[in-house]
C-alpha positions as CSV (number, residue, x, y, z in Angstrom):
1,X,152.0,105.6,105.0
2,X,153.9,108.5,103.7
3,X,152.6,111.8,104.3
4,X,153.5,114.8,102.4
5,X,151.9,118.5,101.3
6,X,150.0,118.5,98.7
7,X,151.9,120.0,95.6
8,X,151.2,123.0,94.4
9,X,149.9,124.1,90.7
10,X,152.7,124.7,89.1
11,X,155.2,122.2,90.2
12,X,156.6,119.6,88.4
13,X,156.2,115.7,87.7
14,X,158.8,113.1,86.7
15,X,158.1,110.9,84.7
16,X,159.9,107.8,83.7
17,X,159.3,106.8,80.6
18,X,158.2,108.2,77.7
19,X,155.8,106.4,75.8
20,X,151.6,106.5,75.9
21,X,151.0,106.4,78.8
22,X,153.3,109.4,79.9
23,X,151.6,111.4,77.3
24,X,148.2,110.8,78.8
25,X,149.7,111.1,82.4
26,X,151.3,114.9,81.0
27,X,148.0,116.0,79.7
28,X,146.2,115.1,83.0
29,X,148.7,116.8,84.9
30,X,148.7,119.8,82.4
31,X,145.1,120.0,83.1
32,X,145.6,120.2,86.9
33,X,148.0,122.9,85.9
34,X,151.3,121.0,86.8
35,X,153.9,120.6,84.7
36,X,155.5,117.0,83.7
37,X,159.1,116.2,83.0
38,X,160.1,112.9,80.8
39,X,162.7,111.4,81.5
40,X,163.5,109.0,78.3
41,X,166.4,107.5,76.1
42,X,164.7,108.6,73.3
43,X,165.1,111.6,71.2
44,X,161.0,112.1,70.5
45,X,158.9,109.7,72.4
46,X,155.4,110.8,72.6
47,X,155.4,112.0,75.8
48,X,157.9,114.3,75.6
49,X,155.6,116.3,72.7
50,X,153.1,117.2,75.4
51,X,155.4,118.0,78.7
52,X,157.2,120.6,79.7
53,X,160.3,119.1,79.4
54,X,162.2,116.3,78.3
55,X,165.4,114.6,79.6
56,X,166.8,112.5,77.4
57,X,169.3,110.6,78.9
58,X,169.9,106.4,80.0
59,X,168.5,104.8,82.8
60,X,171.5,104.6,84.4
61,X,173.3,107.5,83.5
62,X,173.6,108.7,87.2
63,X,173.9,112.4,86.9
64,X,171.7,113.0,84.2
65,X,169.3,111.2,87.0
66,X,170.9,113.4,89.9
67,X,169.8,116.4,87.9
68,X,166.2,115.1,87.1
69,X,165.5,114.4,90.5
70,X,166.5,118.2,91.2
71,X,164.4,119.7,88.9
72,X,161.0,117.7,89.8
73,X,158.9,117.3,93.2
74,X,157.6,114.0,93.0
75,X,158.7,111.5,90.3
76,X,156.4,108.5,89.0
77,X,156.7,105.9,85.9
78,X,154.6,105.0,82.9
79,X,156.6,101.3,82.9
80,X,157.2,99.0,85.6
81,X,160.9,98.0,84.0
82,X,162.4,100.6,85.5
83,X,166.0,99.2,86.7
84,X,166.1,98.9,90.2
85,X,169.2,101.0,90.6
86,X,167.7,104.3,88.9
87,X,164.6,103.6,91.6
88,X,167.2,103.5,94.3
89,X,169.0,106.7,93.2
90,X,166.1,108.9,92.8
91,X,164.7,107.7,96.2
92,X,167.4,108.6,97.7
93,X,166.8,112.5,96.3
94,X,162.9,112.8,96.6
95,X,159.8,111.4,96.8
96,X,159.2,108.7,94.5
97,X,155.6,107.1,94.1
98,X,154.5,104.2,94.1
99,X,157.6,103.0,96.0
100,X,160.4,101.4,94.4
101,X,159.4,98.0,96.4
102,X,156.3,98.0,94.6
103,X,158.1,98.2,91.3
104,X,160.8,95.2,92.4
105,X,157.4,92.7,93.4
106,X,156.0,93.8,89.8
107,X,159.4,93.3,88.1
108,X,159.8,89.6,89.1
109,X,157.2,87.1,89.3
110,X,158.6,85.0,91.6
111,X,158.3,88.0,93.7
112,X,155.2,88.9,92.6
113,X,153.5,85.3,93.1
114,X,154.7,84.6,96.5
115,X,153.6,88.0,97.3
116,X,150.3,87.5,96.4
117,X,149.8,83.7,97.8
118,X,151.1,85.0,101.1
119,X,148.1,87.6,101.1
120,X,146.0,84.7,100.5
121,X,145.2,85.8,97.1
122,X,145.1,82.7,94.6
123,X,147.3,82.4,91.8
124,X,147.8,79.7,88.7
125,X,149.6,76.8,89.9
126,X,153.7,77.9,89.4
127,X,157.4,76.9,90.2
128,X,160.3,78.9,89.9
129,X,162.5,77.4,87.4
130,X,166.1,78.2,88.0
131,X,168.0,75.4,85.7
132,X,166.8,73.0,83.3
133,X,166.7,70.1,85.5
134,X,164.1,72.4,87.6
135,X,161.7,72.5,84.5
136,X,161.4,68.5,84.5
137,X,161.3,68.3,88.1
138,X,158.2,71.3,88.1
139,X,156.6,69.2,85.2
140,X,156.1,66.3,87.3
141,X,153.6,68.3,89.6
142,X,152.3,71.1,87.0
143,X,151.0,68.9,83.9
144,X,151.3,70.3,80.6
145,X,149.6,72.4,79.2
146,X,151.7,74.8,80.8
147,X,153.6,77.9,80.2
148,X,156.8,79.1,80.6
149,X,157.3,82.9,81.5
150,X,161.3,85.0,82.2
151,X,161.1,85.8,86.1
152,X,161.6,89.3,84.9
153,X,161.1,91.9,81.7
154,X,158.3,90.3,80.2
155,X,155.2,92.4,78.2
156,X,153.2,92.1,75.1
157,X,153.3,88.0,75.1
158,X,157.0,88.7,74.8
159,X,159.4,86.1,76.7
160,X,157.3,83.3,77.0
161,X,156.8,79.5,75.3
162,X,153.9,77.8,75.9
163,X,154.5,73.2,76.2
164,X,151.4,71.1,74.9
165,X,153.5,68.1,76.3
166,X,156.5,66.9,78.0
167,X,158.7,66.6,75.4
168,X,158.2,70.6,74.6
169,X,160.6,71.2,77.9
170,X,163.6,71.5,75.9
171,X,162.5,74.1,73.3
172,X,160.8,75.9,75.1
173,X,163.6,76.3,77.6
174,X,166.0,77.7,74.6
175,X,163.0,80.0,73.6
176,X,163.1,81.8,76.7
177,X,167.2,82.2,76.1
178,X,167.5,79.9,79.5
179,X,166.6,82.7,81.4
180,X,165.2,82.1,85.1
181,X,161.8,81.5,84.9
182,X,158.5,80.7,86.6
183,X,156.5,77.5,85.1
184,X,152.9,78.5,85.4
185,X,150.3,75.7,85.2
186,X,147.3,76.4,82.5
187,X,144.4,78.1,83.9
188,X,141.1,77.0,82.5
189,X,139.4,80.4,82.7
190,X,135.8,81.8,81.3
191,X,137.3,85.9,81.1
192,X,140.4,87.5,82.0
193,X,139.4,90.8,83.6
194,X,141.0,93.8,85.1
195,X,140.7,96.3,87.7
196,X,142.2,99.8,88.1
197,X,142.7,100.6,91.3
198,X,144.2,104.0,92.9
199,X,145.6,104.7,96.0
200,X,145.9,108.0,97.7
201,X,149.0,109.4,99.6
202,X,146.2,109.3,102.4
203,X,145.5,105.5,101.8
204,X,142.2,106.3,100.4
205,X,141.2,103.7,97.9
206,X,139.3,104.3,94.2
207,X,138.7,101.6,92.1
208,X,137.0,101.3,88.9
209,X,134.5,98.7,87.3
210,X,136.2,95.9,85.9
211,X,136.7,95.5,82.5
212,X,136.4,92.3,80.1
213,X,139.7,92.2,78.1
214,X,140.4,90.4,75.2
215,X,143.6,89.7,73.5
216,X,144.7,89.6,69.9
217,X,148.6,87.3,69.2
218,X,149.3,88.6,73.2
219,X,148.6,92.2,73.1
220,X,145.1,93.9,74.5
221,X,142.6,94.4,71.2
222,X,139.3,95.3,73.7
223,X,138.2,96.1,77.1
224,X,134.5,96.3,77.6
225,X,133.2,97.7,80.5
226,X,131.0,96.8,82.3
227,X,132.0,93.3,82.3
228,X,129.9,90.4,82.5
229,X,130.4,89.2,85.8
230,X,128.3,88.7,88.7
231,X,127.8,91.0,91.3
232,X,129.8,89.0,93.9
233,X,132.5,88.1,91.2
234,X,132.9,92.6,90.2
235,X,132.8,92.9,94.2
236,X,135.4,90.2,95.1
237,X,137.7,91.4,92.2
238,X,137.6,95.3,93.8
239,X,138.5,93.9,96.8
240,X,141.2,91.9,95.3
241,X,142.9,95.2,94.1
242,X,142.1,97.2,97.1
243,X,143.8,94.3,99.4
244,X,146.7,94.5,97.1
245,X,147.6,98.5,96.9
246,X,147.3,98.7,101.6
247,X,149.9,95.7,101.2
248,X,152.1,97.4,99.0
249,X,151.1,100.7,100.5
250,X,151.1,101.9,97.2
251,X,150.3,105.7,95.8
252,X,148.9,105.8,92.6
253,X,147.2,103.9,89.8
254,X,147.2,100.0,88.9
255,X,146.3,97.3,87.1
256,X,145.4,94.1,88.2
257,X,144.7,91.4,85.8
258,X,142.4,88.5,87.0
259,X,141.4,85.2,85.6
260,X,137.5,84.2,85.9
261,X,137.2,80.6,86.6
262,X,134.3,77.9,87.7
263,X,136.7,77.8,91.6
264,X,136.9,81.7,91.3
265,X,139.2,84.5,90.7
266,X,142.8,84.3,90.2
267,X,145.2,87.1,89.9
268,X,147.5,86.6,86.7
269,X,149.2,90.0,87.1
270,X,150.2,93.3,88.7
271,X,151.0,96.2,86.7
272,X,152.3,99.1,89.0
273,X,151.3,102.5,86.6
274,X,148.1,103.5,84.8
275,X,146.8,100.6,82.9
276,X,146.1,99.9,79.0
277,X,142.8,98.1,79.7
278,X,141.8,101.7,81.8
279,X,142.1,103.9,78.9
280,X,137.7,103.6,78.5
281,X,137.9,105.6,81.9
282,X,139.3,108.8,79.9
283,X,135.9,109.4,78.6
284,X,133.3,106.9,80.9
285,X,133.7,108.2,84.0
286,X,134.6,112.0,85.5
287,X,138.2,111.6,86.4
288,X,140.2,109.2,84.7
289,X,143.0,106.5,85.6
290,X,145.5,109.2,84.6
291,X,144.1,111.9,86.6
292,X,143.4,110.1,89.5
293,X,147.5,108.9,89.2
294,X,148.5,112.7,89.4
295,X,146.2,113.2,92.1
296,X,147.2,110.4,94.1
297,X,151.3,111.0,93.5
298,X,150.7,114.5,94.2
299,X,148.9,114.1,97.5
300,X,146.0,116.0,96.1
301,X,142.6,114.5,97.1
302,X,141.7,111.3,94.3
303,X,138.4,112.0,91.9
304,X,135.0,109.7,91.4
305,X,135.9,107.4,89.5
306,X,132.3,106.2,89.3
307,X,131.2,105.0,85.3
308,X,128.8,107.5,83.9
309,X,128.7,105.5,80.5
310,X,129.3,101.7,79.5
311,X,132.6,101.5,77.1
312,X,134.1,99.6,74.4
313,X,138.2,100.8,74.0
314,X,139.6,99.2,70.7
315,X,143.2,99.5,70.7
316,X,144.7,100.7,67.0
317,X,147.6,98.2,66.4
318,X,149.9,98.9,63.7
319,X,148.4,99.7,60.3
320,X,145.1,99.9,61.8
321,X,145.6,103.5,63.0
322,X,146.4,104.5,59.3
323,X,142.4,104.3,59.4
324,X,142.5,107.7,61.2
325,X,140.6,109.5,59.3
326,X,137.6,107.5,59.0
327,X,137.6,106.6,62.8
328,X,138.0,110.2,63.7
329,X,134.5,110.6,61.7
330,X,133.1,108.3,64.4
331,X,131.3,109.4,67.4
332,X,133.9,108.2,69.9
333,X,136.8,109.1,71.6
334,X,139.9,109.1,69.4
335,X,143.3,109.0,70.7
336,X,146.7,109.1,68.8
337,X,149.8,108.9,70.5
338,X,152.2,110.7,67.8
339,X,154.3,107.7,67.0
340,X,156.1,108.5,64.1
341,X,156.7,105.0,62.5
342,X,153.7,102.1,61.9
343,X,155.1,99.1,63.1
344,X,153.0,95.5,63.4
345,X,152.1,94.5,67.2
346,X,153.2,98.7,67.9
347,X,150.2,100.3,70.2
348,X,149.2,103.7,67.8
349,X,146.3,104.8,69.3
350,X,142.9,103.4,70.6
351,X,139.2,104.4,70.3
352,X,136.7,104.7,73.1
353,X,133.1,103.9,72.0
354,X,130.3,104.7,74.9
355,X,126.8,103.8,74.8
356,X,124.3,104.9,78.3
357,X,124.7,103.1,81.0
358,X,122.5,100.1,81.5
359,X,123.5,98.8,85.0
């Protein structure tokens, strides 16, 4: 595992990406007293209004990214789409954390699958679908229902087509723009769950209670934490995650996503940055899934991430965050991410309802 000093106060975090999540990682670093640098295509992205400062430039503009990687001491991302090449490049300058083979397993889920299945870790039934005549031939042993998912860039529910039968192949094979693909077989499943996890530069492991999630059209609407879930099932799902940031020897904060089912857990996806479904964390527990990513990708010792309260996070989607000034009446945690247009399906905010702990 890489070693490194611990930074200093005062020194200075790249960021890729400039959306939520980099705004919550800038404010926990600004709290820590280090300073964040975005580094986004966008002329405003949210982030950028609460760091230090803001490169705007393309992902593959290679000096604008030569000059970045000067002016920071670590750099990390808020989105796992990061094109492999800008990884590569700013690797080759300084430290970047998690590793850039972390990112290319998350990226592609044939990667990301076989990854996981050769850890042992079960998945949902899949092929990878390279050409049409593959789909028919991955039919034969992965009965509809079924989905069809892009091998790469997919979020949100975007870039997928589900078949109720056979004779969906075709559509959905022109839905997904004949991209590759993996065909995953339809899990029968109770809860999907996740689990932050956090790895330090040290390899010390945190991981946080899982939360239930629960989905509205393919994006998160709820996490509620604790979920219900046996004690074996919570344990096995910790170990899950901790199992999968020593493989990857990975620094920093992710999400696991897991399937609950009569066999047991499955693992439906990896998401290598902080995590939507971990935003109840910012006000349940003492140091948060953003905190504990500075920590961790600045070598600094990682926080308790024990739960001190139980947690309901609503995500405000679209015109429900024009609500703001009634639910900023409420006794909650109220977060807006100073997006300037509403948008339907666009992430505007979320609220964090606690209640005491009951167990």
């Amino acid at each position: 595992s890489e070693q490194g000093a611990p930074l200093s106060p005062g020194t200075t975090i790249g960021i890729l990406g400039g959306g939520q999540l980099g705004r919550m990682l800038a404010m926990a670093a600004a709290r820590l007293g280090l300073r964040a640098h975005i580094y986004d295509p966008s002329g405003d992205p949210p982030a950028a209004q609460v760091a230090a400062h803001h490169t705007e430039a393309a992902y593959d503009d290679t000096e604008a990214l030569a000059r970045f990687a000067a002016a920071v001491d670590v750099v990390t991302f808020e989105f796992e789409n990061v094109p492999a090449p800008t990884a590569a490049a700013l690797a080759a300058q300084t430290a970047v954390r998690p590793n850039p083979r972390a990112l290319e397993i998350a990226q592609d889920r044939v990667l990301e699958k076989s990854f996981l299945n050769d850890l042992g870790i079960a998945t949902a039934p899949w092929a990878e679908i390279g050409e049409r005549a593959a789909l028919d031939a991955a039919l034969s042993q992965i009965a509809p229902p079924a989905v069809l998912k892009t091998r790469r860039f997919g979020y949100d529910g975007k870039g997928q087509a589900r078949l109720t039968g056979l004779d969906d192949a075709g559509w959905a094979w022109e839905t997904i723009g004949k991209a590759p693909a993996v065909l995953e077989g339809f899990v029968d499943f109770r809860a999907e769950i996740s689990v932050i996890a956090v790895r330090g530069l040290n390899g010390r492991v945190v991981c946080y209670d899982p939360g239930l999630n629960e989905h509205r059209e393919g994006i998160l609407h709820r996490t509620t934490v604790p979920a219900p879930l046996s004690r074996k099932i919570a344990q096995d799902a910790v170990l899950i995650a901790g199992r999968i940031v020593n493989a990857l020897d990975y620094v920093g904060t992710i999400g696991v996503e897991l399937f609950v089912t009569p066999q047991g857990l499955l693992v439906n996806e990896i998401a290598p940055r902080v995590h939507n479904s971990g935003h109840w964390t910012i006000e349940a527990c003492l140091v948060d899934q953003f905190e504990n990513h500075i920590r961790a990708v600045a070598g600094w010792p990682l926080g308790d991430g024990a739960r001190h309260s139980d947690a309901v996070m609503e995500n405000l989607i679209g015109e429900e965050a024009l609500a703001w000034l009634n639910l900023a009446a409420e006794p909650a945690g109220f977060h807006l991410y100073g997006k300037d247009t509403v948008r339907a399906g666009r992430k505007m905010g979320h609220i964090t309802r606690l209640s005491p702990r009951r167990a």
